[in-house]
N, C-alpha and C positions, 0 to 999 in steps of 0.2 A: 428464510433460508431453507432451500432443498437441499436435494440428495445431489441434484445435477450443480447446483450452485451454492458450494457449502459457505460463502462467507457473503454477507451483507454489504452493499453497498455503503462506500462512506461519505461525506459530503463535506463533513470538515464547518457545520452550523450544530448551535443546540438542538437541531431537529432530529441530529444523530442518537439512536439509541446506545451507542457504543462509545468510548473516549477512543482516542487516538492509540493508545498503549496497547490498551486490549483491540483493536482491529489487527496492527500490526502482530500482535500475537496469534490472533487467526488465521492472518495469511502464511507466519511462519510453521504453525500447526500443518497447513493443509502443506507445504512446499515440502515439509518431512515426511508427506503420505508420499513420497513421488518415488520411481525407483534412485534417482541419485539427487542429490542437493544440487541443485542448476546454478551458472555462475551468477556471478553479483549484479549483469546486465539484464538477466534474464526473471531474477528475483527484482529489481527496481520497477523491471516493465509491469509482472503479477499484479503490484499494488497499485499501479495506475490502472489496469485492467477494472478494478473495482471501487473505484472512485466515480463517483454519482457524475455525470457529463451536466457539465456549466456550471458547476459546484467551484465554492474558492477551493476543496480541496484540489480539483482538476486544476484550477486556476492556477495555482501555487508548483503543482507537480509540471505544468506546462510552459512553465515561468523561463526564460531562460538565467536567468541566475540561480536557479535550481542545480543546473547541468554540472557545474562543480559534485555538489553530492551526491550525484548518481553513480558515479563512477566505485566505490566500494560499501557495499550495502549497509554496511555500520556507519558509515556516513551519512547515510541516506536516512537510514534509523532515526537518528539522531536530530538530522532535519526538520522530518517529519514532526516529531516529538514536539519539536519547539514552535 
């Protein structure tokens, strides 16, 4: 993790240093460093931004029955989670 890239790639395997809970806590960290809280589409897209490419996390975030939980970020939360 740099200065330029404050949050870790996640992959969604026990390869990850990180559980699911606390990534998402990171990204909510960094989205409060912002000058305003961006909406719920734009917060959904963040967390795909940093999911490991060809990772089941991408795989899952890419899913189309994902597309229901995207739509309000606590949903989305929540998804993820499980």
């Amino acid at each position: 993790m740099t200065q330029r890239d404050p949050i870790k790639e996640f992959s969604g395997t026990q390869d990850d240093d990180i559980q699911p809970t606390e990534f998402l806590k990171m990204v909510n960290r960094y989205l409060m460093t912002q000058s305003t809280v961006p909406p719920d589409d734009l917060r959904v897209a963040t967390v795909g931004y940093w999911l490991k490419t060809d990772s089941p996390a991408e795989e899952w975030y890419n899913e189309p029955t994902t597309q229901p939980s995207k739509t309000k970020y606590v949903d989305f939360e929540n998804a993820f989670k499980a």
